[in-house]
C-alpha positions in Angstrom: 245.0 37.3 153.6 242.8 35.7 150.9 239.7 37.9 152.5 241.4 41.0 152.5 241.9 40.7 149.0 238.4 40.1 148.9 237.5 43.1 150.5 240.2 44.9 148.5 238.5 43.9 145.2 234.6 44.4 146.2 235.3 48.0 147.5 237.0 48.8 144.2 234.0 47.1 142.2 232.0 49.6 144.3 234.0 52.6 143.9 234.4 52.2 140.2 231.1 50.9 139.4 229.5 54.2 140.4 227.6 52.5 143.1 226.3 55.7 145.7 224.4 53.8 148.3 221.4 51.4 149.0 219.2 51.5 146.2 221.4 53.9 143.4 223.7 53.6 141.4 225.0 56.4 139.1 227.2 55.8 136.0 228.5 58.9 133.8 225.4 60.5 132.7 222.7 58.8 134.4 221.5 58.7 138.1 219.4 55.3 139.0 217.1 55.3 142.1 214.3 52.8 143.2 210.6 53.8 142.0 208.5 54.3 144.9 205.1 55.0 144.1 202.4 56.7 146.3 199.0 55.1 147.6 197.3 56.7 144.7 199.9 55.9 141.6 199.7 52.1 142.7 196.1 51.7 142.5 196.1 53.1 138.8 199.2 50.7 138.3 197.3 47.9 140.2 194.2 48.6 137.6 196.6 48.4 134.2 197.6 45.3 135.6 194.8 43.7 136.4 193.6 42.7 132.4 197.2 40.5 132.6 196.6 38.5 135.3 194.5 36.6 133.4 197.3 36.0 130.7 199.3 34.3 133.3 200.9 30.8 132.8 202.0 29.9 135.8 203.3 26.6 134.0 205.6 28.6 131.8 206.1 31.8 134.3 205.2 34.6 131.8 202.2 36.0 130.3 200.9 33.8 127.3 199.0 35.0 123.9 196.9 33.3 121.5 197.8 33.6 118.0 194.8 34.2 115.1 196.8 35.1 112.0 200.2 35.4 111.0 203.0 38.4 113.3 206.0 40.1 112.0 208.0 38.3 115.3 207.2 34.4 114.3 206.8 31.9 111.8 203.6 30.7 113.7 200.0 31.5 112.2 198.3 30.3 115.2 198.7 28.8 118.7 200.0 30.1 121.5 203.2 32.0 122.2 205.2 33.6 125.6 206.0 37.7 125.1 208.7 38.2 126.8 208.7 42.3 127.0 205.6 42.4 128.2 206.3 39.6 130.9 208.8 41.4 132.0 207.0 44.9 131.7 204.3 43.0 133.9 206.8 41.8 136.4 208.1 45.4 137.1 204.9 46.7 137.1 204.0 44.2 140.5 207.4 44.8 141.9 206.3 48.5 141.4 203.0 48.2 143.1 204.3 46.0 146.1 201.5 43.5 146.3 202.6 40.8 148.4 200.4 38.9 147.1 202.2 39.0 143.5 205.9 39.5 144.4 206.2 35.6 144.1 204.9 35.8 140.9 207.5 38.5 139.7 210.0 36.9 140.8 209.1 34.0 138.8 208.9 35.4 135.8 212.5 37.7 136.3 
């Protein structure tokens, strides 16, 4: 009985969540569906990328920055912080371009 309520309860999650299917999901005004890119859209993405890889931590799991004078977003004149938009904004961007080689490394930083 206890997995048919289960059932029960995940098919009305689905239903009223707006789910439509592997890979959408649709609320009241917007339409979600996974980005595929062509061959020729994920070598461009592959070459914005490429100036970021070298701003990797791996330690930390996002993309790190050196600080040379004082930022509206921190105390800190100097060092070296974690920017979290653009780790995530990198992340996507491998996710988007489907390197195997760099999923991991999304992942990671997700």
């Amino acid at each position: 009985m206890k997995i048919f309520r289960n059932i029960v309860l995940l098919a009305g999650f689905l239903v009223f969540s707006g789910y439509s299917g592997p890979g959408t999901f649709t609320d009241e005004n917007i339409r979600y569906e996974p980005v595929n890119l062509t061959a020729e859209e994920k070598k461009i993405v592959a070459k914005l990328l490429a100036s970021s890889h070298s701003q990797y931590d791996p330690k930390e799991k996002m993309l790190a920055k050196k600080l040379g004078a004082w930022n509206y977003h921190t105390d800190a004149e100097t060092g070296t912080f974690h920017d979290v938009r653009a780790s995530f904004t990198y992340a996507a961007g491998l996710l988007d371009i489907a390197d195997e080689k760099y999923t991991q490394r999304a992942f990671d930083i997700i």
